[in-house]
C-alpha positions, 0 to 999 in steps of 0.5 A: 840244127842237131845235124849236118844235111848230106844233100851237098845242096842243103849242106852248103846252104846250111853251112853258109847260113850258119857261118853268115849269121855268125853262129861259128867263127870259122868253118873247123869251130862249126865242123868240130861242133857236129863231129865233122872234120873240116878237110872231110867237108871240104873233100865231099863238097869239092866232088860234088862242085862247090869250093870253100872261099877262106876270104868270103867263109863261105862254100861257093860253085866252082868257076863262080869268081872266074 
């Protein structure tokens, strides 16, 4: 993957994916590696209903473990 998608759908997934098949030790390794910053990631995923689980290292819908 030479990029990030936008579509925050796609972005989750692909983040997920990445961080589960243990290709990145942590979300700020996987985000330095594609020039992102991590708090940017999580700020655009928040705004579009998806939240960052430290505990599951995976991005989750909102209210999903409510």
């Amino acid at each position: 993957m030479e990029y990030l998608p936008k579509d925050p759908a796609i972005l989750v997934s692909s983040i997920n994916m990445l961080l589960r098949d243990e290709e990145f030790d942590s979300l700020e390794s996987l985000c330095y590696s594609f020039s992102r910053e991590p708090e940017e990631i999580k700020e655009y995923l928040i705004q579009n209903d998806y939240v960052y689980s430290e505990e599951q290292r995976q991005f989750r819908p909102v209210g999903y473990d409510e």
